[in-house]
C-alpha positions as CSV (number, residue, x, y, z in Angstrom):
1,X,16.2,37.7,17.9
2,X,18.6,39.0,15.4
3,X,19.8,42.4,15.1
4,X,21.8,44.4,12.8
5,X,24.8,43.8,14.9
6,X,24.5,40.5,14.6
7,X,24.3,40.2,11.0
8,X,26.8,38.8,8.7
9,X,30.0,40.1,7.7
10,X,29.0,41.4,4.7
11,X,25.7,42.9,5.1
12,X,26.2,46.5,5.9
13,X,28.6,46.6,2.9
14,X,25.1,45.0,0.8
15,X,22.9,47.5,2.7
16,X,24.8,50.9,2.5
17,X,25.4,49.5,-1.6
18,X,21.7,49.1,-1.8
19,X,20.7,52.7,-0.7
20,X,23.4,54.6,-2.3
21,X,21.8,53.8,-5.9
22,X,19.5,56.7,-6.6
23,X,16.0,55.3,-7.5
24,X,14.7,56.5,-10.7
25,X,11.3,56.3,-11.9
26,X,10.7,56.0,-15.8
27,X,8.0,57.8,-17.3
28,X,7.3,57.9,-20.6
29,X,6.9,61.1,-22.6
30,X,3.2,60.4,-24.0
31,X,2.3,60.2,-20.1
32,X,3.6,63.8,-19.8
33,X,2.4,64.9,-21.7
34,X,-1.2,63.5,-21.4
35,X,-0.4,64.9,-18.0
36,X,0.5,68.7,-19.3
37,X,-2.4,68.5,-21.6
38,X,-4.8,67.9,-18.9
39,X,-3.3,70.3,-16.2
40,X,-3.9,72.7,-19.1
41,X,-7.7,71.6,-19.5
42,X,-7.9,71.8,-16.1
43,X,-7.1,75.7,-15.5
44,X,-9.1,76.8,-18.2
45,X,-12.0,74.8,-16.8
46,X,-10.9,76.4,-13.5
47,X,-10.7,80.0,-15.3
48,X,-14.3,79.5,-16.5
49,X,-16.0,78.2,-13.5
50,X,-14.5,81.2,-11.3
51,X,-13.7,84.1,-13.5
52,X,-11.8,86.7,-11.3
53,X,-14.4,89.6,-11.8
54,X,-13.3,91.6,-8.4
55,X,-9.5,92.3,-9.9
56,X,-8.6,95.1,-7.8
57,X,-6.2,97.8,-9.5
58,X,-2.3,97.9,-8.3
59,X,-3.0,101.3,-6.7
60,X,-5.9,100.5,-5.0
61,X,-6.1,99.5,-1.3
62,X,-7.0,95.6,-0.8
63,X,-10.4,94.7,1.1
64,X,-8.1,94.1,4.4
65,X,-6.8,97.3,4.3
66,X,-9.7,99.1,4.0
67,X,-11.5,96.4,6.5
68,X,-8.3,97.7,8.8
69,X,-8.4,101.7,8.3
70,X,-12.6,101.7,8.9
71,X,-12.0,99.5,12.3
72,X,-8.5,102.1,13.2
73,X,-10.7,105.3,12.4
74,X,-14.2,103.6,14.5
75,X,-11.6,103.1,17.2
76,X,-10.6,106.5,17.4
77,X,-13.8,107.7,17.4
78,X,-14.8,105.9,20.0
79,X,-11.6,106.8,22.3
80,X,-12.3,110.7,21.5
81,X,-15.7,110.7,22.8
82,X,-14.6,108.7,25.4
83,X,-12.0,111.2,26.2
84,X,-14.7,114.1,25.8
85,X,-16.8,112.5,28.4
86,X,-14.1,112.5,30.9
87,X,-13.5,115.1,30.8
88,X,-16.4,116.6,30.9
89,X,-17.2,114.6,33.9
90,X,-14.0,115.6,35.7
91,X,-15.5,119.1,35.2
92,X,-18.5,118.5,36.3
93,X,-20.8,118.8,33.7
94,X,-22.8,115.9,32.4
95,X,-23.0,114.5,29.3
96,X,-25.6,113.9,26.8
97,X,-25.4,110.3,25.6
98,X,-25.1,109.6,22.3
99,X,-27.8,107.0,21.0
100,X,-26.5,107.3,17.3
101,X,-23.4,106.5,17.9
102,X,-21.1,104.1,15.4
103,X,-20.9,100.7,16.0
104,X,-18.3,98.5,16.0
105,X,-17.3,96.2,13.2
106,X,-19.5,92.7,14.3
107,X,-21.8,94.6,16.9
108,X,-25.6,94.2,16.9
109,X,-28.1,97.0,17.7
Protein backbone atom coordinates (compact mmCIF):
# COMPACT_ATOMS: atom_id res chain seq x y z
CA UNK A 1 0.00 0.00 0.00
CA UNK A 2 1.32 3.27 -1.07
CA UNK A 3 1.63 6.23 1.04
CA UNK A 4 2.58 9.76 0.65
CA UNK A 5 6.02 8.96 1.72
CA UNK A 6 6.44 6.75 -0.70
CA UNK A 7 5.40 8.77 -3.59
CA UNK A 8 7.63 10.07 -6.28
CA UNK A 9 10.09 12.68 -6.21
CA UNK A 10 8.15 15.15 -7.53
CA UNK A 11 4.80 14.83 -6.15
CA UNK A 12 4.59 16.98 -3.14
CA UNK A 13 6.17 19.81 -5.35
CA UNK A 14 2.73 18.79 -7.89
CA UNK A 15 0.56 18.65 -4.75
CA UNK A 16 1.45 21.84 -2.65
CA UNK A 17 1.43 23.65 -6.63
CA UNK A 18 -2.07 22.30 -6.98
CA UNK A 19 -3.53 23.82 -3.72
CA UNK A 20 -1.82 27.01 -3.67
CA UNK A 21 -3.94 28.14 -6.84
CA UNK A 22 -7.01 29.84 -5.31
CA UNK A 23 -10.19 28.36 -6.85
CA UNK A 24 -12.46 30.76 -8.44
CA UNK A 25 -15.87 30.23 -9.35
CA UNK A 26 -17.30 32.39 -12.44
CA UNK A 27 -20.61 33.74 -12.25
CA UNK A 28 -22.06 35.64 -14.60
CA UNK A 29 -23.61 39.04 -13.94
CA UNK A 30 -27.29 38.23 -15.36
CA UNK A 31 -27.15 35.30 -12.51
CA UNK A 32 -26.68 38.01 -9.98
CA UNK A 33 -28.54 39.65 -10.53
CA UNK A 34 -31.56 37.30 -11.26
CA UNK A 35 -30.38 36.37 -7.76
CA UNK A 36 -30.61 40.13 -6.18
CA UNK A 37 -33.89 40.54 -7.99
CA UNK A 38 -35.34 37.61 -6.39
CA UNK A 39 -33.87 38.03 -2.73
CA UNK A 40 -35.70 41.34 -3.30
CA UNK A 41 -39.15 39.63 -4.22
CA UNK A 42 -38.59 37.53 -1.61
CA UNK A 43 -38.55 40.13 1.46
CA UNK A 44 -41.25 41.95 0.27
CA UNK A 45 -43.22 38.74 0.00
CA UNK A 46 -41.81 38.14 3.46
CA UNK A 47 -42.88 41.85 4.57
CA UNK A 48 -46.45 41.12 3.41
CA UNK A 49 -47.02 37.74 4.78
CA UNK A 50 -45.82 38.95 8.38
CA UNK A 51 -46.23 42.57 8.76
CA UNK A 52 -44.47 43.67 12.12
CA UNK A 53 -47.78 45.17 13.77
CA UNK A 54 -46.34 44.81 17.56
CA UNK A 55 -43.32 47.49 16.82
CA UNK A 56 -42.55 48.44 20.30
CA UNK A 57 -41.29 52.15 20.75
CA UNK A 58 -37.35 52.77 21.70
CA UNK A 59 -38.41 53.88 25.22
CA UNK A 60 -40.58 51.31 25.99
CA UNK A 61 -39.71 48.19 28.03
CA UNK A 62 -39.54 44.81 25.74
CA UNK A 63 -42.14 41.92 26.59
CA UNK A 64 -39.01 40.14 28.63
CA UNK A 65 -38.47 42.82 30.65
CA UNK A 66 -41.78 43.37 31.74
CA UNK A 67 -42.20 39.25 31.76
CA UNK A 68 -39.02 39.76 34.29
CA UNK A 69 -40.11 42.92 36.64
CA UNK A 70 -43.94 41.13 37.15
CA UNK A 71 -42.02 37.63 38.15
CA UNK A 72 -39.14 40.00 40.45
CA UNK A 73 -42.16 42.05 42.09
CA UNK A 74 -44.52 38.35 42.58
CA UNK A 75 -41.34 37.13 44.18
CA UNK A 76 -41.11 39.76 46.56
CA UNK A 77 -44.42 39.60 47.49
CA UNK A 78 -44.40 36.30 48.19
CA UNK A 79 -41.02 36.52 50.40
CA UNK A 80 -42.81 39.59 52.48
CA UNK A 81 -45.64 37.64 53.48
CA UNK A 82 -43.56 34.89 54.04
CA UNK A 83 -41.46 37.06 56.29
CA UNK A 84 -44.75 38.47 58.05
CA UNK A 85 -45.82 34.96 58.93
CA UNK A 86 -42.61 34.27 60.63
CA UNK A 87 -42.68 36.40 62.30
CA UNK A 88 -45.82 36.39 63.54
CA UNK A 89 -45.36 32.81 64.39
CA UNK A 90 -42.16 33.42 66.28
CA UNK A 91 -44.46 35.79 68.32
CA UNK A 92 -46.96 33.60 68.81
CA UNK A 93 -49.74 34.76 67.09
CA UNK A 94 -51.28 32.87 64.29
CA UNK A 95 -51.92 33.85 61.01
CA UNK A 96 -54.77 34.11 58.89
CA UNK A 97 -54.13 32.39 55.50
CA UNK A 98 -54.35 34.06 52.58
CA UNK A 99 -56.71 32.20 49.95
CA UNK A 100 -56.35 35.23 47.41
CA UNK A 101 -53.09 35.26 47.26
CA UNK A 102 -51.01 35.91 43.74
CA UNK A 103 -49.93 33.23 41.87
CA UNK A 104 -46.88 32.54 40.34
CA UNK A 105 -46.13 33.05 36.66
CA UNK A 106 -47.17 29.09 35.19
CA UNK A 107 -49.10 28.09 38.43
CA UNK A 108 -52.64 26.57 38.27
CA UNK A 109 -55.42 27.16 40.73
Amino acid sequence: MKTRDMAAPGFHRALTAHQAVPRVQHVSSGVTEAIERQNRAMRELRRRAFPETDVVADDAPAPIEQARFQRRHQAAAAEAAALRRARAERAGRTVPELSHAPQAAGEVA
